[in-house]
TORROMI-623855 format. One record per residue: residue in one letter; x, y, z of N, C-alpha, C, O in turn. Coordinates in pm, whole numbers, padded with zeros to 5 digits, always signed. Example, Ala and Ser with C-alpha at 12.3 -4.5 7.8 and 13.67 -1.06 7.14 Angstrom:
% TORROMI-623855
a+01319-00569+00780+01230-00450+00780+01320-00330+00780+01424-00332+00846
s+01285-00225+00708+01367-00106+00714+01290+00003+00787+01341+00114+00804
//
This chain:
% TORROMI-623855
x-00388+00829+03496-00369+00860+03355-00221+00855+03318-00185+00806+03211
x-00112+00919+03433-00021+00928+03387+00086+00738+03381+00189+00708+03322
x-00002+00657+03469+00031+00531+03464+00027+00469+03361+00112+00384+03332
x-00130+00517+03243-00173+00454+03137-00068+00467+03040-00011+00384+02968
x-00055+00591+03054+00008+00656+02939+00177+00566+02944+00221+00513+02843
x+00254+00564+03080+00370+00486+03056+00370+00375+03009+00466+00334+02943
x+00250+00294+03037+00260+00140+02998+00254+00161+02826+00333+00105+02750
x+00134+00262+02779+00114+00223+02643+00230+00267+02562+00247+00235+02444
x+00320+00354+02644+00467+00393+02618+00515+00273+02619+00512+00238+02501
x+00560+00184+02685+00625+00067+02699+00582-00035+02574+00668-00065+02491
x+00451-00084+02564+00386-00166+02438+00449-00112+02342+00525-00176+02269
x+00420+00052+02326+00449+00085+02168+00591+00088+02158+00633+00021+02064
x+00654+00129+02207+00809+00094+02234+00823+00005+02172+00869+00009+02058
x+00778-00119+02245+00814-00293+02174+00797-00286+02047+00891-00305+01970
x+00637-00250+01994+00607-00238+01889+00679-00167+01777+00722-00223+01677
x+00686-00062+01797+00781+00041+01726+00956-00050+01669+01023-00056+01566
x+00962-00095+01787+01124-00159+01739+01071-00297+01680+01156-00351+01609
x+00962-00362+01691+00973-00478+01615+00947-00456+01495+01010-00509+01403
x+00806-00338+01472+00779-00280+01315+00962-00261+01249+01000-00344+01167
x+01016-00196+01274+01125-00136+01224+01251-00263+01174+01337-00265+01086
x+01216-00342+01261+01288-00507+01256+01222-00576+01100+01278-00668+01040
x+01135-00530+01069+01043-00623+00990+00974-00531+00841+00953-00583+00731
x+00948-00380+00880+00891-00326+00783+00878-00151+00808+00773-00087+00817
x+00983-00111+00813+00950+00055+00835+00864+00136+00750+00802+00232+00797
x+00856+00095+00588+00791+00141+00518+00666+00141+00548+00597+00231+00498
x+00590+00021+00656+00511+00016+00710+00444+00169+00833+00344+00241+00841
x+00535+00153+00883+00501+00240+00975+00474+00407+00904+00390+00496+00922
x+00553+00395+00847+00539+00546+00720+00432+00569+00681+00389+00682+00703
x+00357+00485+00618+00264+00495+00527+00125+00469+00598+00025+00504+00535
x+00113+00427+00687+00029+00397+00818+00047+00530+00904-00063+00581+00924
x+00117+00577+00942+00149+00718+00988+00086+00846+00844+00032+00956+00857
x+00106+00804+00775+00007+00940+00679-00114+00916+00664-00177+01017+00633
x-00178+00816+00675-00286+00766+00678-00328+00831+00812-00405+00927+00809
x-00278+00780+00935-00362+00879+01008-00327+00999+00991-00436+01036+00949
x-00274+01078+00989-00291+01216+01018-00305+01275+00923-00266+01391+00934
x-00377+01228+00755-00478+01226+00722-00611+01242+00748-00689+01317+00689
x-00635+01162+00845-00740+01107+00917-00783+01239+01047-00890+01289+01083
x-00642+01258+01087-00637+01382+01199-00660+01465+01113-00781+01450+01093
x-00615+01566+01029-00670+01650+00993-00797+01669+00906-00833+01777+00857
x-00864+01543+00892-01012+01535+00875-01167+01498+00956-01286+01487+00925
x-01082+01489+01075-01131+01461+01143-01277+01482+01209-01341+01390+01258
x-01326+01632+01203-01398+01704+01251-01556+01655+01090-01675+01630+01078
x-01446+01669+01023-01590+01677+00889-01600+01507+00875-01709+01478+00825
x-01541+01422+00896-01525+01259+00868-01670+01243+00992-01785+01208+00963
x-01625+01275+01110-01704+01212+01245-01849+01317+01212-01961+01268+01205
x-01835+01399+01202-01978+01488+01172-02066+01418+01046-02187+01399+01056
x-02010+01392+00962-02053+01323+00803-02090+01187+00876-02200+01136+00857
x-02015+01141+00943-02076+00969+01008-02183+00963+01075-02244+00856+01073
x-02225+01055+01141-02323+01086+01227-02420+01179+01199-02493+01232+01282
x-02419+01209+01021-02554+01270+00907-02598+01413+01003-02708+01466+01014
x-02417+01463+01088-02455+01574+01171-02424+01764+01046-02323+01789+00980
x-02518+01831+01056-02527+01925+00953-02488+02071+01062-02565+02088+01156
x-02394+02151+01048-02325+02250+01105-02502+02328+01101-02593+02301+01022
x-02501+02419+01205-02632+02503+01192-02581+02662+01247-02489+02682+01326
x-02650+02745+01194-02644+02921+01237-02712+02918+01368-02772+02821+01414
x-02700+03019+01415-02732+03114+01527-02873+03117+01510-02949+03097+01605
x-02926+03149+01358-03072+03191+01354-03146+03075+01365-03264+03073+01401
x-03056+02947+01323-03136+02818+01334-03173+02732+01482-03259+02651+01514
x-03087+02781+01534-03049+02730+01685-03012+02795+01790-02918+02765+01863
x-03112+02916+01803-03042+03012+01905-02990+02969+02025-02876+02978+02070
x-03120+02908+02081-03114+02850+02242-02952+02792+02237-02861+02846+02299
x-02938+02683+02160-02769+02584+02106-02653+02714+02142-02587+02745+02241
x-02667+02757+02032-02577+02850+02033-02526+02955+02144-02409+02968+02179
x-02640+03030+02196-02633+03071+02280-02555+02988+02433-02461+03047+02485
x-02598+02861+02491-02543+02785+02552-02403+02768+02537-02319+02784+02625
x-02383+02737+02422-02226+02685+02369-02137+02861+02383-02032+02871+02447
x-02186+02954+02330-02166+03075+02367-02058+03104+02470-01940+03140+02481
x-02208+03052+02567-02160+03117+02743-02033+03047+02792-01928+03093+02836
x-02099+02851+02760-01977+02795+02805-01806+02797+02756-01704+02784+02823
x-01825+02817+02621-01684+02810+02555-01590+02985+02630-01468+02992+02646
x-01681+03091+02661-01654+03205+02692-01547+03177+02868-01432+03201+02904
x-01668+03117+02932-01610+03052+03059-01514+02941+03041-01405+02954+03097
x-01536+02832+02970-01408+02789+02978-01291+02829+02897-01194+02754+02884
x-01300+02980+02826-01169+03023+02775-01131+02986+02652-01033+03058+02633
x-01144+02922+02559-01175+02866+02403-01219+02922+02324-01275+03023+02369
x-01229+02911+02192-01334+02963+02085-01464+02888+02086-01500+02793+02155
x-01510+02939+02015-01651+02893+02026-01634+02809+01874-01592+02844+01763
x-01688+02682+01928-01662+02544+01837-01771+02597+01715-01820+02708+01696
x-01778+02530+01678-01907+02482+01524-02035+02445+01619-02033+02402+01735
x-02119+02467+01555-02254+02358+01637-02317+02330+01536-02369+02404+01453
x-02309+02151+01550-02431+02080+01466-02572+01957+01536-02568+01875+01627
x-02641+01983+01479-02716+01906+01515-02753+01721+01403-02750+01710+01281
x-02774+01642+01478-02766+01501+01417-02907+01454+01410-02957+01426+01519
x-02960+01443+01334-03150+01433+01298-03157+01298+01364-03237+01230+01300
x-03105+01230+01470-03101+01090+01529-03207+01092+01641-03215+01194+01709
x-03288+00988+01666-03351+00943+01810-03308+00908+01887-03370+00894+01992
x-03128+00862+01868-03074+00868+02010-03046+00964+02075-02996+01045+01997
x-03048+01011+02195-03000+01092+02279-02858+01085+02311-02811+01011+02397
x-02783+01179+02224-02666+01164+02267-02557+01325+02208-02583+01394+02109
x-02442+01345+02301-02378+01449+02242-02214+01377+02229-02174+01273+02281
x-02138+01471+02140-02043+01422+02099-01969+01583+02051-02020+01687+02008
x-01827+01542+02081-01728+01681+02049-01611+01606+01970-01542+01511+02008
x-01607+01683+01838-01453+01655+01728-01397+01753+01695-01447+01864+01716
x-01266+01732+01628-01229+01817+01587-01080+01811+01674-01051+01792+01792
x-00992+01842+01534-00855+01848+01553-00723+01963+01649-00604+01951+01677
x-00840+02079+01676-00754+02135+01817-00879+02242+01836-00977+02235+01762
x-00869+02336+01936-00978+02410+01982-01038+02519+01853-01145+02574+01828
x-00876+02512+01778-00983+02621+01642-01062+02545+01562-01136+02591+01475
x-01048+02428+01589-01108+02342+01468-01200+02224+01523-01169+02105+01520
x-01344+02291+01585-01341+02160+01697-01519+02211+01636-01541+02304+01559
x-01607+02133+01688-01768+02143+01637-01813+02046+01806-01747+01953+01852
x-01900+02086+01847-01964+02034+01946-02115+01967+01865-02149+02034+01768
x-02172+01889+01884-02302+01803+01783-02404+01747+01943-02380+01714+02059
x-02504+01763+01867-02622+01717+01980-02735+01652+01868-02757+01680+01750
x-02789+01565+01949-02900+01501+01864-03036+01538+01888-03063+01564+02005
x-03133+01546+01799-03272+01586+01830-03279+01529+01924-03291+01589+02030
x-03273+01383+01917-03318+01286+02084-03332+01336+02192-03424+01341+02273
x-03184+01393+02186-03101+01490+02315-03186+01589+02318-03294+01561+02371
x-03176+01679+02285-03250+01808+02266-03424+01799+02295-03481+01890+02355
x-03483+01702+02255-03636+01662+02333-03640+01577+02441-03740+01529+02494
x-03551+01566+02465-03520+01492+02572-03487+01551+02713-03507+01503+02824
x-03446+01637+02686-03356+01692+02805-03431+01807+02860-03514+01858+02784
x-03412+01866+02998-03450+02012+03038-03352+02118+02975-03270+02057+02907
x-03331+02247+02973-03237+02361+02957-03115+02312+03021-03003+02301+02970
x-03142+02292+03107-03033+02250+03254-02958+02120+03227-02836+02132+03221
x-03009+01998+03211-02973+01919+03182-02885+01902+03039-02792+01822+03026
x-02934+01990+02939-02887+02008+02797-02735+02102+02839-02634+02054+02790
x-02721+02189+02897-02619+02280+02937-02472+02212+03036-02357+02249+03058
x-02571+02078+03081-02450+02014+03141-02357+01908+03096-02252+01867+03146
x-02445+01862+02953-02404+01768+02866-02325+01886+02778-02206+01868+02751
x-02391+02002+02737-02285+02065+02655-02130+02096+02691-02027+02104+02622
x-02167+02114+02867-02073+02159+02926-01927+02055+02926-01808+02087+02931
x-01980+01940+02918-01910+01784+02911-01821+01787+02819-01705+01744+02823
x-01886+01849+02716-01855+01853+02589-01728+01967+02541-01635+01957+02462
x-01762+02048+02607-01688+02189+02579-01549+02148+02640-01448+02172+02575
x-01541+02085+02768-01435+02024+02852-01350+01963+02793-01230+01990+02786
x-01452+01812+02712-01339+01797+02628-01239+01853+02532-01138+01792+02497
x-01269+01957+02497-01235+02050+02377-01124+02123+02439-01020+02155+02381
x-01165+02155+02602-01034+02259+02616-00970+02142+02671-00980+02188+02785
x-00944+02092+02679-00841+02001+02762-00794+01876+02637-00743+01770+02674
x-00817+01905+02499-00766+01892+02403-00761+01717+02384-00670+01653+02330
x-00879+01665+02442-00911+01520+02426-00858+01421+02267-00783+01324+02253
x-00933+01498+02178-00948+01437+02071-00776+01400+02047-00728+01287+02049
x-00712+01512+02026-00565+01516+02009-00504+01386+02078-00451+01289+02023
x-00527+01415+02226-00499+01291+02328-00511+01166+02249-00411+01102+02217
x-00638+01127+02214-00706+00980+02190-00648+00931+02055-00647+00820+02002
x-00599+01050+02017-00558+00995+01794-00397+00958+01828-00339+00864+01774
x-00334+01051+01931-00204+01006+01940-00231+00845+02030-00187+00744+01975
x-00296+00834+02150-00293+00735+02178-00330+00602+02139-00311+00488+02182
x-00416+00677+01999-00423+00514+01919-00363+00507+01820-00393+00416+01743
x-00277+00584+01791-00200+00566+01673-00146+00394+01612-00161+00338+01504
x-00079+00353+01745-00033+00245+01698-00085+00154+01696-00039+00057+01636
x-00186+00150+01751-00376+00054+01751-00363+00040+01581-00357-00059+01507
x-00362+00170+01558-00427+00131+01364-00304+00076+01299-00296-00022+01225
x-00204+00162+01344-00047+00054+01247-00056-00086+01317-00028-00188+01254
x-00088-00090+01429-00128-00288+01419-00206-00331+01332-00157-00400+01243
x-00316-00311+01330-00442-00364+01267-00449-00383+01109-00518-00454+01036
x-00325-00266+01085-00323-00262+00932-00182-00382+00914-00165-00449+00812
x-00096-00388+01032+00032-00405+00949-00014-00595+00974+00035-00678+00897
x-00103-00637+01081-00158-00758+01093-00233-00786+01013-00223-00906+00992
x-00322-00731+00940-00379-00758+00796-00322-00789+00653-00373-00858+00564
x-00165-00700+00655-00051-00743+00563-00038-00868+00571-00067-00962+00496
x+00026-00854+00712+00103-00973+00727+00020-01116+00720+00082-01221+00736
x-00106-01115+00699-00201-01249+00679-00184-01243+00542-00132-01347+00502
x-00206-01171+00459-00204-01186+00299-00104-01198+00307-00084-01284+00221
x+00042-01163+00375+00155-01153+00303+00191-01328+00338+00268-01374+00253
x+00156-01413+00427+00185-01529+00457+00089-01615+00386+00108-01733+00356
x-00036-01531+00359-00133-01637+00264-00063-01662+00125-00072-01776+00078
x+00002-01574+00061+00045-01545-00059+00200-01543-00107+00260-01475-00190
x+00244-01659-00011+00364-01705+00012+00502-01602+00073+00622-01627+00089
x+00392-01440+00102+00468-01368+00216+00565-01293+00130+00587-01336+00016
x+00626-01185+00174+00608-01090+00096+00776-01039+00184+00812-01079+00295
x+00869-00919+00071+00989-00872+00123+01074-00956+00173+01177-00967+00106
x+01065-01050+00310+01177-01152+00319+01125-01296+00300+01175-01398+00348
x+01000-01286+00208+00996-01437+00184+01046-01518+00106+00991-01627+00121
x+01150-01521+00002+01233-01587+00006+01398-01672+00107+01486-01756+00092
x+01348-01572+00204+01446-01659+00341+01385-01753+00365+01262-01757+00358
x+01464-01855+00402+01437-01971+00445+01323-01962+00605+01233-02040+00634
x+01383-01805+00706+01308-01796+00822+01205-01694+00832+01174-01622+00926
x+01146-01705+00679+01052-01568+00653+00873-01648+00758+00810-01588+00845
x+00854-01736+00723+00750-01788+00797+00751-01756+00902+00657-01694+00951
x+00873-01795+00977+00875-01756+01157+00830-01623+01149+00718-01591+01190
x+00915-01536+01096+00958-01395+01149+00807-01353+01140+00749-01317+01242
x+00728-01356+00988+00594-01342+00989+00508-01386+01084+00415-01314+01120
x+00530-01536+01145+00459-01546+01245+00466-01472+01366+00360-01451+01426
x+00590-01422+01419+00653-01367+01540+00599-01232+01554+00566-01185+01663
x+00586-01154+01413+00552-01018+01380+00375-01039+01413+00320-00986+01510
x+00311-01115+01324+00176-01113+01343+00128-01159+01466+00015-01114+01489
x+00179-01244+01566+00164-01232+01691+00186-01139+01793+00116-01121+01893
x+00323-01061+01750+00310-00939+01839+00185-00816+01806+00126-00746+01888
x+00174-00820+01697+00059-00724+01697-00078-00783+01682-00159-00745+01598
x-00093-00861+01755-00223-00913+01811-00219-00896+01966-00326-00891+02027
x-00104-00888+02029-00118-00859+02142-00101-00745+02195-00137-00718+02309
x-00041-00660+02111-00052-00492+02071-00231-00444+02094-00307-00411+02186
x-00234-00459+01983-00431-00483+01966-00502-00544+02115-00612-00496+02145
x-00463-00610+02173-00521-00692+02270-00493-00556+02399-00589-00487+02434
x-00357-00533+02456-00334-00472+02518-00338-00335+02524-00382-00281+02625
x-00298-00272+02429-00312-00132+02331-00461-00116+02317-00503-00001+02306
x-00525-00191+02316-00666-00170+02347-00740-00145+02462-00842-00077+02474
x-00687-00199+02534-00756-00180+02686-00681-00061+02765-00731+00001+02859
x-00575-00043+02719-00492+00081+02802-00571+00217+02704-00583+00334+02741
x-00617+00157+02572-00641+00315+02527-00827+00348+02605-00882+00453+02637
x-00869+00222+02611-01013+00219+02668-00996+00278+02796-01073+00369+02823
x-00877+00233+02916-00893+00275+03069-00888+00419+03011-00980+00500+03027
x-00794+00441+02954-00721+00613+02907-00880+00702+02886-00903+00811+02941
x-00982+00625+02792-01069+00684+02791-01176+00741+02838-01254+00828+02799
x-01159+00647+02968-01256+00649+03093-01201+00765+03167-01267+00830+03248
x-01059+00793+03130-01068+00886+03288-01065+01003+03208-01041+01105+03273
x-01082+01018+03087-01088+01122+03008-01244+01156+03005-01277+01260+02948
x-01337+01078+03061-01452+01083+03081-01489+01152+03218-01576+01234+03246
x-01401+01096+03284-01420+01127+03432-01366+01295+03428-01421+01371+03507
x-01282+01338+03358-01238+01457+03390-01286+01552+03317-01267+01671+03345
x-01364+01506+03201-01448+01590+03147-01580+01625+03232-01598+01740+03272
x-01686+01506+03260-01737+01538+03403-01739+01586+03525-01832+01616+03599
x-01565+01592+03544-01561+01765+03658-01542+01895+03586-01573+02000+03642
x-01480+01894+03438-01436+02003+03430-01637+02077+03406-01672+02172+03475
x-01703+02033+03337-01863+02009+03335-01901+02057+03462-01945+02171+03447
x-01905+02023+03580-01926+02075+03696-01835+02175+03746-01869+02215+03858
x-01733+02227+03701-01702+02312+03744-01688+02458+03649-01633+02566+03669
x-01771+02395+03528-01783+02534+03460-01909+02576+03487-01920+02698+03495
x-02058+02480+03511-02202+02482+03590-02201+02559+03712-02260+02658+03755
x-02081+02448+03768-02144+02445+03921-02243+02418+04006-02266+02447+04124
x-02339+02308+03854-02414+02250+03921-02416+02113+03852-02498+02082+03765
x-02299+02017+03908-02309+01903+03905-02397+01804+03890-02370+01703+03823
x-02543+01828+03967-02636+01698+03903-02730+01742+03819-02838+01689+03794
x-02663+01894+03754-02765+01856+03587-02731+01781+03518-02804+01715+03444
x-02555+01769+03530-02529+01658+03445-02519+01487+03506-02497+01378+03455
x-02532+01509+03565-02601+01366+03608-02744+01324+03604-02787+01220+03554
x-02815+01423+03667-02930+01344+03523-02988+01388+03446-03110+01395+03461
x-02915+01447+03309-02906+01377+03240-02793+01276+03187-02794+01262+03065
x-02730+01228+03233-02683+01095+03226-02757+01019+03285-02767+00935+03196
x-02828+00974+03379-02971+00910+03397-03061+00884+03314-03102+00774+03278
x-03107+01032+03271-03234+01014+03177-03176+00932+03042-03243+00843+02989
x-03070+00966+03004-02980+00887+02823-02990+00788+02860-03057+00710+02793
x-02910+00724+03028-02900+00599+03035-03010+00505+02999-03008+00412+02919
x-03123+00557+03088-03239+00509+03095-03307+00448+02970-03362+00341+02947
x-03278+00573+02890-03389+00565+02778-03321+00463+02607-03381+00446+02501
x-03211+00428+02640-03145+00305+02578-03211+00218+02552-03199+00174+02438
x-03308+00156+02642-03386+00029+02647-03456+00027+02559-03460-00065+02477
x-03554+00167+02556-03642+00187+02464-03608+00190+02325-03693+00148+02247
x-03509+00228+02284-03491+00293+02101-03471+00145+02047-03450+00043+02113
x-03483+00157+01929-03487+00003+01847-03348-00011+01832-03261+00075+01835
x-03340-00151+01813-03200-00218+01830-03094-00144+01658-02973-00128+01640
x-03179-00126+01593-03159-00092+01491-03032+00016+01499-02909+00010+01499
x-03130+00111+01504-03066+00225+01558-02941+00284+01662-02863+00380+01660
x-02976+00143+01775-02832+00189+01853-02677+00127+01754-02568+00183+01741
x-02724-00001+01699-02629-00073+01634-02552+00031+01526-02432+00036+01498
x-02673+00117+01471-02563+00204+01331-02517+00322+01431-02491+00422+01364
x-02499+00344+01574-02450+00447+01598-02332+00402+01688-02240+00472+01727
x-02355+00269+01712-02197+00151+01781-02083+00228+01774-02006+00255+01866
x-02078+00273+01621-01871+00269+01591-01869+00428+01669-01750+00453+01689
x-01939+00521+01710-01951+00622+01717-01915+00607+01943-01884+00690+02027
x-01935+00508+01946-01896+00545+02122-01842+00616+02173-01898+00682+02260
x-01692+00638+02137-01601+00681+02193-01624+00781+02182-01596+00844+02284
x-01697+00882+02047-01720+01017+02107-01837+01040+02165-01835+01159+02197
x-01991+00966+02215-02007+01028+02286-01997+01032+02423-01900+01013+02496
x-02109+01058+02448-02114+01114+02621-02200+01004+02662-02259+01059+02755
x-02240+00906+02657-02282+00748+02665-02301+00673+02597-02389+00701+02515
x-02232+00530+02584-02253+00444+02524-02392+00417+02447-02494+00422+02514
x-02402+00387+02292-02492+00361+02253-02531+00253+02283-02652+00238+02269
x-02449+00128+02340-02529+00031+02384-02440-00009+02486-02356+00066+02535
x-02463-00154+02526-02418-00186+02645-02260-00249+02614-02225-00301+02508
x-02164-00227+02749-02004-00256+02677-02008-00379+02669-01904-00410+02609
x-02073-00484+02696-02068-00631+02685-01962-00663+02745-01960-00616+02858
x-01842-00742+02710-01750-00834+02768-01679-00725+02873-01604-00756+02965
x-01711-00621+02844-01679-00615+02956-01618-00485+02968-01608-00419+02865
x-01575-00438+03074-01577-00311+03130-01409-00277+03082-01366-00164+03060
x-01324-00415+03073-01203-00350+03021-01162-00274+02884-01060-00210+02856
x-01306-00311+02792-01228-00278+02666-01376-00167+02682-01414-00147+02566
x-01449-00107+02759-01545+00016+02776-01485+00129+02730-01364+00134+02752
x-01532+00219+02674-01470+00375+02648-01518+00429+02746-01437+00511+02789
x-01635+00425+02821-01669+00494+02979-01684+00390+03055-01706+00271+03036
x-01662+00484+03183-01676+00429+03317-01869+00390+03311-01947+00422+03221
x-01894+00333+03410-02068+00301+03434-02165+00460+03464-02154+00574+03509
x-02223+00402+03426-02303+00560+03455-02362+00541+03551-02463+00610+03550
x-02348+00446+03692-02354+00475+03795-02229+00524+03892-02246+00562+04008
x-02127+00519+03841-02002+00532+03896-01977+00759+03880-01950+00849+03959
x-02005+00750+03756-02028+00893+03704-02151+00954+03778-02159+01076+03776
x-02230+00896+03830-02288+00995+03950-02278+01037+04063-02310+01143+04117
x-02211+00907+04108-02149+00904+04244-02112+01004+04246-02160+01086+04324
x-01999+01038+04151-01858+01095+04165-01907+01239+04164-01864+01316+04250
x-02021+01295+04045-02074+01420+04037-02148+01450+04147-02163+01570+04171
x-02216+01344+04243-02309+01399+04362-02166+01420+04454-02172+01535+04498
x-02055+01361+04496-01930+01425+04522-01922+01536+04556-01914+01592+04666
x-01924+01573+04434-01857+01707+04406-01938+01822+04411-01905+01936+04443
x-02039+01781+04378-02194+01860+04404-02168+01904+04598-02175+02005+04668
x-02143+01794+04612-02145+01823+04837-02019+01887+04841-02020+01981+04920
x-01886+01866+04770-01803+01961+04761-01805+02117+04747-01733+02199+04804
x-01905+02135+04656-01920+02243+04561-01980+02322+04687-01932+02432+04716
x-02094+02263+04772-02187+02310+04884-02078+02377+04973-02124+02483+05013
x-02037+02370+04989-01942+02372+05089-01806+02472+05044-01697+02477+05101
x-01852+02552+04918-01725+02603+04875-01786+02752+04875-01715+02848+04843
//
């Protein structure tokens, strides 16, 4: 992690001094935009996922769970909502531990044993104390000032280009700029994807070590995996943009494992039956 983190130090570096070469106002205004975005975070991702905050009286069993674990791992006790979806899946937002909501889907919830539901929550809660979300918005920060300032810069060259286009070397520079942040995007992408995997991986011990029993949550990561095949294509597709928060891919990573937000969910068992023979032994 701490490798990821230098390199995407290094990219944004580049980035940062070429934005500033070319358009600081850029970076400004792209910078309020997200953290905008950060401090809406919790009600934006809950609203995307038609997830509705619920009481104690509505959801005891929920509550109660989230209860025990947030108590053991030392935190407040998040929000809990539930997402009226047939996928099986859980997901944690929210902008620091006071402001954080843990969400589970009916899917999940008929899906799962007590046990199995408690180890996905537990996944969940992990992320929260170990302050993930925070992690992932700073580390993509400059993901979105690419994407936006490479979208300028196509109108600004479609439209005979914009601030230094009356220089004679405004074409280049536009070209030079919109190529570096395509490879920003290219690279900045895959370092924030590895970043995310092991943020996966360490939520899955901290999960086993607030249990202490490691292969509830493995299967259910089995049983979610499994049951993918079945749900209509429909359905996994409108819950796509939503990956990264949960706790398995709604569908399959396709090209490929570099630009994945998790590791395989055979790799994530291994590692929990691990620790499970660890745990035996402790």
């Amino acid at each position: 992690m701490w490798f990821t983190f230098l390199m995407l130090g290094l990219v944004y570096g580049f980035f940062v001094w070429l934005v500033l070469q070319y358009s600081p106002i850029m970076l400004i205004l792209v910078g309020g935009m997200v953290l905008f975005q950060f401090a809406m975070s919790d009600k934006m991702v809950l609203a995307s996922m038609r997830a509705k905050v619920v009481t104690p009286e509505q959801a005891p069993k929920l509550h109660g769970m989230i209860e025990k674990l947030s108590a053991a791992a030392g935190i407040p006790k998040p929000k809990v909502a539930i997402s009226d979806m047939p996928i099986p899946n859980a997901f944690a937002t929210g902008r620091s531990q006071k402001h954080a909501a843990v969400a589970v889907t009916t899917g999940l919830m008929n899906m799962l044993s007590d046990d199995e539901l408690e180890g996905v929550l537990a996944h969940e809660i992990s992320h929260i104390r170990s302050k993930d979300v925070v992690v992932m918005t700073y580390a993509s920060f400059f993901l979105i000032v690419a994407a936006t300032l490479s979208t300028w810069l196509m109108f600004s060259a479609m439209f005979g280009g914009m601030g230094r286009s009356r220089n004679n070397n405004s074409g280049s520079i536009i070209m030079v700029v919109l190529l570096a942040t395509f490879v920003v995007r290219i690279v900045g992408g895959m370092l924030v994807a590895a970043l995310s995997r092991y943020r996966e991986y360490s939520a899955d011990r901290g999960a086993a070590i607030l249990t202490r029993r490691p292969m509830h949550l493995a299967s259910a990561l089995e049983r979610i995996s499994g049951s993918m095949t079945r749900l209509p294509q429909e359905d996994l597709r409108r819950a796509e943009s939503m990956n990264a928060f949960f706790i398995m891919p709604a569908v399959g990573a396709g090209l490929a494992s570099l630009f994945s937000t998790h590791p395989s969910m055979n790799r994530r068992v291994e590692r929990l039956r691990e620790m499970d023979r660890d745990l035996a032994f402790m």
